[in-house]
C-alpha positions, -999 to 999 in steps of 0.1 A, spaced: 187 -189 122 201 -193 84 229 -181 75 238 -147 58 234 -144 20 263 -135 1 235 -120 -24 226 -81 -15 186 -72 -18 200 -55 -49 209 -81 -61 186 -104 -59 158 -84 -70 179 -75 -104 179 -116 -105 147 -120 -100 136 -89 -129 162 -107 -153 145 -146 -146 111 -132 -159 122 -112 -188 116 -134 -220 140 -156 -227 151 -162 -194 142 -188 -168 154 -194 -133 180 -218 -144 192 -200 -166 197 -167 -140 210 -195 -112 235 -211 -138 248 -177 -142 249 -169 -105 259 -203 -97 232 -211 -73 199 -235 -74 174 -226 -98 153 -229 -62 170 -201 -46 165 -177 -74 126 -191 -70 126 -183 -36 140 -149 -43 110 -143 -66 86 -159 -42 94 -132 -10 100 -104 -34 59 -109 -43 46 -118 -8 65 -80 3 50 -66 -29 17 -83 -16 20 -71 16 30 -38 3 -5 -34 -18 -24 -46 14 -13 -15 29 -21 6 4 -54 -7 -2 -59 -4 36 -47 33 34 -72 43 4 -101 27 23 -90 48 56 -88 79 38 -122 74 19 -140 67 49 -125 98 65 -134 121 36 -169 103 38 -167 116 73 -158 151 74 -186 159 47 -209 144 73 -197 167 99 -194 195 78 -232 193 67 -243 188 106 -221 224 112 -241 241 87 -274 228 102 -267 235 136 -254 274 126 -285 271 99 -307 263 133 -287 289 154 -295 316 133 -332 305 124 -338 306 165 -319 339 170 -343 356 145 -372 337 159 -365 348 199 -353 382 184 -320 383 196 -290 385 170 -256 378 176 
């Protein structure tokens, strides 16, 4: 188990935005901070893999929600048939509703 950073979330992401503006490097941001150019790397590195992780999701969502849309205008078209075939049946046998 590491120990706790003395660095909030907050604060390492507004590291992390200020190494990749121009001009600016991860040594320069870690000089400032007075940490290893690494640890500002590392920063950047788990920031991406949650933004990765985050657009997985997302990605996972849109499909789910596709296929489901896909889905209910299936089953809407079978309801229609069936109340389509109801009726045709109903006229044929003479009966109505």
């Amino acid at each position: 188990m590491g120990r706790k950073s003395r660095f909030s979330a907050e604060a390492r992401l507004a590291a992390v935005r200020l190494a990749h503006e121009p001009g600016s490097s991860f040594a320069s941001v870690s000089h400032d901070l007075g940490v290893h150019h690494m640890t500002v790397r590392r920063w950047a590195q788990a920031l991406e893999a949650e933004e990765d992780s985050a657009a997985r999701q997302a990605r996972a969502e849109h499909a789910e929600l596709v296929a489901l849309r896909h889905r209910v205008r299936v089953l809407e078209e079978e309801r229609e048939i069936l109340a389509k075939a109801a009726a045709f049946l109903a006229r044929e046998t003479g009966r109505t509703r």
